[in-house]
C-alpha positions as CSV (number, residue, x, y, z in Angstrom):
1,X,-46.9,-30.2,-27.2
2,X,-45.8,-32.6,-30.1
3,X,-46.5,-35.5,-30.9
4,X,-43.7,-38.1,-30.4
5,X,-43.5,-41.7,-31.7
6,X,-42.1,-43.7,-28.0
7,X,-42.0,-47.4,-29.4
8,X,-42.4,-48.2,-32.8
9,X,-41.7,-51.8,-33.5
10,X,-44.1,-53.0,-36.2
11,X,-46.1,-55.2,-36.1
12,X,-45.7,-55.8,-32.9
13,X,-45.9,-52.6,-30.8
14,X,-46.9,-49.0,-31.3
15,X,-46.6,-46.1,-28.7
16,X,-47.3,-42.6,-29.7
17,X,-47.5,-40.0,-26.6
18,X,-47.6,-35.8,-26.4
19,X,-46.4,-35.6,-22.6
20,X,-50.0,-35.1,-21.4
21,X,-51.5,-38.5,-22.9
22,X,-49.8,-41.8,-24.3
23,X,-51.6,-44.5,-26.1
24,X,-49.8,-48.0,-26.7
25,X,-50.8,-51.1,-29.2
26,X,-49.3,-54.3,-27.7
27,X,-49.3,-57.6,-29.4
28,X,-49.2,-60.3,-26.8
29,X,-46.3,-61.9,-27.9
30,X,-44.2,-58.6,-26.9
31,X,-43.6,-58.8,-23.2
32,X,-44.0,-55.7,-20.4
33,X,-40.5,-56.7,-19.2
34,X,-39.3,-57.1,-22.7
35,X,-35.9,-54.7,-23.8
36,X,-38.2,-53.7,-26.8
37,X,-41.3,-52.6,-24.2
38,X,-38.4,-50.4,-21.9
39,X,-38.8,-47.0,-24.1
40,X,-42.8,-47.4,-23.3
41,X,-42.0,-48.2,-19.7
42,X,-39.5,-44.8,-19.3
43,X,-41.6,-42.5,-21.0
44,X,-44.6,-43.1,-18.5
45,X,-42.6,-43.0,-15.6
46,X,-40.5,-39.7,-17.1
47,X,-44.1,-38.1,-17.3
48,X,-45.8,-39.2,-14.1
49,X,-48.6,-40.8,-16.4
50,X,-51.1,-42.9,-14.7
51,X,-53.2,-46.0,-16.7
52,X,-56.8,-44.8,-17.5
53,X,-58.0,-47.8,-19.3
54,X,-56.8,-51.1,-21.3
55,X,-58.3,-53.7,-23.3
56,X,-57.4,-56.8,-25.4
57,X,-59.4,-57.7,-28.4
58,X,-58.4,-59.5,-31.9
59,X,-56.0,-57.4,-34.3
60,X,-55.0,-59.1,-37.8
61,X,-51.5,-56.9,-38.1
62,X,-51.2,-57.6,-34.1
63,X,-50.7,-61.7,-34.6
64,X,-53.8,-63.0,-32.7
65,X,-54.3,-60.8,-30.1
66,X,-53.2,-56.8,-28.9
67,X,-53.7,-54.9,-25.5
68,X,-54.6,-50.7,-26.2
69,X,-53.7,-49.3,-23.4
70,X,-54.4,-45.4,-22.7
71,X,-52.0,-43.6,-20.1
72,X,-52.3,-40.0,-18.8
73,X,-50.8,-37.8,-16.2
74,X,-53.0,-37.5,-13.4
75,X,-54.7,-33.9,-14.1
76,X,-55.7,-35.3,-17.6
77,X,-56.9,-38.3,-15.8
78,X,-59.3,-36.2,-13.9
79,X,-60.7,-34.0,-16.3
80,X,-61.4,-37.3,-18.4
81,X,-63.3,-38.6,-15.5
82,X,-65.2,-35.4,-14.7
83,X,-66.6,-35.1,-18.3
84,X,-67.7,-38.7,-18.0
85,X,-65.3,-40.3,-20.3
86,X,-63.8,-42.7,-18.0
């Protein structure tokens, strides 16, 4: 499956998915409920993606601080948590 760029609103927000696994960079300043984060929002739902893990930390290009999230549909999300990953 390809590789497809879902959000890309730099610096702010990054969201690269392949229908099996998404990952998103969030600055803080860019709101979940924001018209900007909608693309991100549609493309988990579309795929029936589930959130395996998040977390914040410092980022330089982010402004301050950025969330990585990690979404996958929920076979992927198994398989992840059977090899110990999760």
């Amino acid at each position: 499956m390809a590789i497809v760029n879902v959000a890309a609103r730099p610096p702010f927000l990054l969201a690269v998915g392949d229908g099996i696994q998404l990952s998103v960079s969030r600055s803080l300043v860019v709101s979940t409920d924001s018209e900007g984060y909608q693309p991100v929002k549609d493309y988990i739902s579309e795929h029936g993606m589930v959130l395996v893990a998040t977390e914040t930390g410092p980022e330089e290009g982010m402004y301050g601080q950025v969330e990585q999230s990690h979404y996958a549909i929920p076979d992927a999300r198994q398989l992840l948590m059977m090899d110990g990953k999760l």
